[in-house]
N, C-alpha and C positions, 0 to 999 in steps of 0.2 A: 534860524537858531544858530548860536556861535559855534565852533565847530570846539572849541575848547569846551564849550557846555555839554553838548554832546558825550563827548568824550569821557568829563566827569559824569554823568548818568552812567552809561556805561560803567564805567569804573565801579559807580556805586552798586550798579546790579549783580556785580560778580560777587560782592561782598554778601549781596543779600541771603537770608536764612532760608529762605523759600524760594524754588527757580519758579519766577513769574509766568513760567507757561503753561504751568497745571495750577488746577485750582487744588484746594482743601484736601482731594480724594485722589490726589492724582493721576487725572485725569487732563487732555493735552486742550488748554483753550486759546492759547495763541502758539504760531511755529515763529520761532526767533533764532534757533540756533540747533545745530545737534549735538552741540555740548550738553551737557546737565539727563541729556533723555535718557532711558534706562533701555537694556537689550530687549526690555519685554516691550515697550513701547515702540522700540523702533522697528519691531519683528510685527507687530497690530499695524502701523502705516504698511509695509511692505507686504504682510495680506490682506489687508485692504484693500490696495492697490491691484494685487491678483486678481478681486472680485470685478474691478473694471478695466483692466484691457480688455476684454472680449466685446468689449460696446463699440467699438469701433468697427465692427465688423458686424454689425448691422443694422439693418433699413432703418431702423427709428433710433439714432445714437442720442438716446436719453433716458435719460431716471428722472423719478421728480425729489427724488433729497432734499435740493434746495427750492423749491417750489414757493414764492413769496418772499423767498430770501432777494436783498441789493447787496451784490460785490463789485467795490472798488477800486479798479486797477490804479493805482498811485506810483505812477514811474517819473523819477524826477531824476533819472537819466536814462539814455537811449537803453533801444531792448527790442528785439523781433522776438527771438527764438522765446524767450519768457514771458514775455508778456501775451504775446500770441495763443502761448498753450495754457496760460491763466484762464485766458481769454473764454477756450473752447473748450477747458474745464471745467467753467463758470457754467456754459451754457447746455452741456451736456448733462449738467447736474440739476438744469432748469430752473437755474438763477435769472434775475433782472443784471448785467453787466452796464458797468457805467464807466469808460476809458475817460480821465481826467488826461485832458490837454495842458499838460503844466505850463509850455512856454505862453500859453493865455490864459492861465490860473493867475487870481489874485496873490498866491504866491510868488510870481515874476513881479507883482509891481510894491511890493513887499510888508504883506501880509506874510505874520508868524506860521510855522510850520503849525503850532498846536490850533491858533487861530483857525487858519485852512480846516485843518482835522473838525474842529466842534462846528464849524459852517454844515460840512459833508455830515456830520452826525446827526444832524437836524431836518438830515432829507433820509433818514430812516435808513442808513447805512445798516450794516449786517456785519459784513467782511473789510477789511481794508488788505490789500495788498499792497505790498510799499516797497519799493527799490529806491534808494538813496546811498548816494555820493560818500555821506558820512555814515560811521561806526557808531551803534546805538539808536539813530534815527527811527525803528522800529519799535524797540525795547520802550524808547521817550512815548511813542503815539501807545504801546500797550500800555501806559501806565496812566495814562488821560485820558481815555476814552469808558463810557457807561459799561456795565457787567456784560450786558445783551451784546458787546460790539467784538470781535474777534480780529486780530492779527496777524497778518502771514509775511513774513520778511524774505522779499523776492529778489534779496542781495543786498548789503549795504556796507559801502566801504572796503575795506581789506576785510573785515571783522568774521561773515558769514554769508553762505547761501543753502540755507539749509533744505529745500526742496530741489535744486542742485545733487547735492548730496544724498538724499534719499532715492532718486532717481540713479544715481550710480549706483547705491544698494542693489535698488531694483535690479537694475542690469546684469550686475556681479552673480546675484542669487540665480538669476534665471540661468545665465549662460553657466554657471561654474557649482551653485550649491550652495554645500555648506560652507561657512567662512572660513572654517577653522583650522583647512590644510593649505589654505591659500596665501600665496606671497605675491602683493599687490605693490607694484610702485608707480608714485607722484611723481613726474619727470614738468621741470620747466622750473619756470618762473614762479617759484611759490612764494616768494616774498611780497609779491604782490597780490595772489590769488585768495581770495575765499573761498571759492572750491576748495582749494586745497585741504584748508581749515576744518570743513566742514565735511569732508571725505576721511580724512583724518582720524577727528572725533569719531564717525560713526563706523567706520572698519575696529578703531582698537575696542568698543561698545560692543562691537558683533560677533570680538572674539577672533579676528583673523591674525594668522599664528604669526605672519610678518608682514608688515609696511614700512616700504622703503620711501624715502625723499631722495632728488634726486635731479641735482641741478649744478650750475658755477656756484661758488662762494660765496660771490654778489648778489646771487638772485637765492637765496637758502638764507633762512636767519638765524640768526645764531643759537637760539634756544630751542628749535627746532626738535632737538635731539631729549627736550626732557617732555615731548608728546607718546614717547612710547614710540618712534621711529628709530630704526636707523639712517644715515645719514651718507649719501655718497654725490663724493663729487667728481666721477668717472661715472661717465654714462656707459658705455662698454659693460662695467663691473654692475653697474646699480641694475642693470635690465636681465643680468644674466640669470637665467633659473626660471624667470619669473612666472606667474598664471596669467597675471592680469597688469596691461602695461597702460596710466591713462595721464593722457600728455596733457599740458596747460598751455594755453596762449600766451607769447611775449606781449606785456600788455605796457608798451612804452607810451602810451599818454596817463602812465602812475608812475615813470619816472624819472626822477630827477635827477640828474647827473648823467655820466657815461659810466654807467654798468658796464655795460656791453661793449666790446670795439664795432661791432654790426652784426648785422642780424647775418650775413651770408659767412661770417665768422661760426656764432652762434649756433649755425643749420651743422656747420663740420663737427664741433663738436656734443651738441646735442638735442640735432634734428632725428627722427627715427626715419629709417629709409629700410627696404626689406632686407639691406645685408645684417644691419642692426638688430633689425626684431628677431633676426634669425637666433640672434641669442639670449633670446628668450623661449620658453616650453613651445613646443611643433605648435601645440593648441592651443597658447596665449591668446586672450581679445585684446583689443586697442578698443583704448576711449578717447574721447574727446569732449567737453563741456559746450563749445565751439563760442563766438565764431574761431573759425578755423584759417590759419596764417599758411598755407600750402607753401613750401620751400622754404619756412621759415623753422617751424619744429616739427612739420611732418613733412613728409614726401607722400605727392598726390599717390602714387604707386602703393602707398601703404592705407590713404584714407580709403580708396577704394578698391581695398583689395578683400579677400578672403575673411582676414582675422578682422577684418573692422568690424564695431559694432554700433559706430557712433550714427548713423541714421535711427536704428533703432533705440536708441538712447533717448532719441527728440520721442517718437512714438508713445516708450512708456513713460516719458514726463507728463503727458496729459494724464493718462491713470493714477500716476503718483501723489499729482497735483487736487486730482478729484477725491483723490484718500484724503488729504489734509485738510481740504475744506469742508467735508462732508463729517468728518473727526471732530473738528474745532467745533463748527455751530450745532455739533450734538452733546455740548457737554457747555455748561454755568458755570460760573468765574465762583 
């Protein structure tokens, strides 16, 4: 698919009367973004997801929810940490998982993206999990695929990662509460991030009384500021106060030019190192989305330190993950 095609789908979705991820009743049948979802909704993923972290922690780490259900892992670019925990959400949920090898998909020999899609529909698909390179890539396959068939977009483009994003929910609530006294900031690269985006949306959704952005000029875009953020471009200043502080990866194979003079540049002025976190609240968490660049925007001293929370972060993304698919195929288009 062209990526200007794309793009316009997209485009056309935002316009759309109805957010394509509920049906009729509002009710959530594909996750494509946490823009559009409502506080009540995204507080049902986030107790949901309560009801399954405790399966990890024991002898038979399964439900049957999905029992007879096919989810398929659709990543058509690289991915451990996500795909991985799709993976063993799927299976803990007592899915059939079926990991498409794109670089030997007839997609590599250039078969249409929707092509692919109605192939995979034909072998009794259920779920699609889809990570793509391009913006709307998900939105296009929710909008082609039979009523019975469900969507979960496992990142695509700049645009969204919205179970990403609900898993820092998760986190936030568990470690900190309720949203509402909390001042959370975006530190990095957001210009390029969809975390960001999608952390974004779903803190000003939950009610948190402030979120800061918080990056160089170059790496911040410029409308930024009409998300309901505040906007700084001193890291010193943006961190100070804070509850909750979660950094983004410099993610230079998205981009083009010299943004940056270097990254050991970039680490001085806004890498977090513990003198830095220091000015943030005594009992601030650190997150991370990961992978994680160590002396690039965090200092290992700080990933592994006390306030970190970003191992647990992977943890409750498999619960989070099991709330959203177990959400979606319990509800008709």
């Amino acid at each position: 698919m062209h990526r200007g095609t794309l793009n316009f789908l997209w485009s056309q979705k935002v316009q759309h009367k109805r957010n394509p991820q509920l049906n009729k009743n509002g009710e959530l049948i594909h996750l494509l973004s946490t823009e559009g979802l409502s506080k009540q909704l995204l507080t049902h993923i986030l107790d949901t997801a309560e009801n399954f972290v405790s399966i990890s922690d024991r002898e038979v780490k399964k439900v049957p929810l999905l029992r007879g259900k096919s989810v398929f892992n659709l990543f058509f670019e690289n991915s451990t940490r996500t795909r991985t925990t799709f993976e063993i959400a799927a299976k803990r949920l007592s899915a059939d998982v079926i990991n498409l090898d794109i670089a030997k998909s007839s997609t590599s020999k250039g078969e249409s993206l929707l092509d692919t899609i109605a192939n995979l529909s034909a072998m009794a698909a259920d779920i699609f999990v889809v990570r793509h390179s391009e913006s709307g890539a998900p939105y296009l396959i929710a909008q082609n695929t039979a009523p019975h068939v469900h969507v979960v977009n496992a990142g695509d483009g700049r645009h969204a990662h919205p179970t990403q994003g609900l898993l820092d929910m998760y986190t936030i609530r568990r470690y900190k509460g309720d949203f509402s006294n909390l001042c959370v900031a975006v530190v990095g690269d957001v210009l390029h991030s969809r975390v960001a985006r999608s952390d974004i949306h779903a803190l000003t959704t939950l009610g948190c009384a402030e979120v800061r952005v918080v990056g160089p000029k170059t790496l911040v875009p410029a409308d930024m500021a009409q998300m309901g953020v505040k906007v700084f471009n001193n890291f010193d200043e943006g961190i100070k106060d804070c509850d909750v502080v979660i950094m983004l990866r410099l993610q230079n194979e998205r981009m083009n030019g010299a943004l940056l003079p270097s990254s050991q540049e970039y680490f001085k002025g806004f890498g977090l190192t513990p003198q830095k976190l220091a000015l943030a609240k005594p009992d601030a968490i650190v997150m991370h989305p990961g992978p994680i660049n160590r002396g690039v925007e965090i200092d290992s001293a700080v990933v592994d330190g006390p306030q970190s929370v970003i191992l647990p972060q992977v943890t409750f993304g498999i619960a989070v993950r099991m709330a959203v698919m177990s959400i979606v195929a319990g509800n008709e288009a």
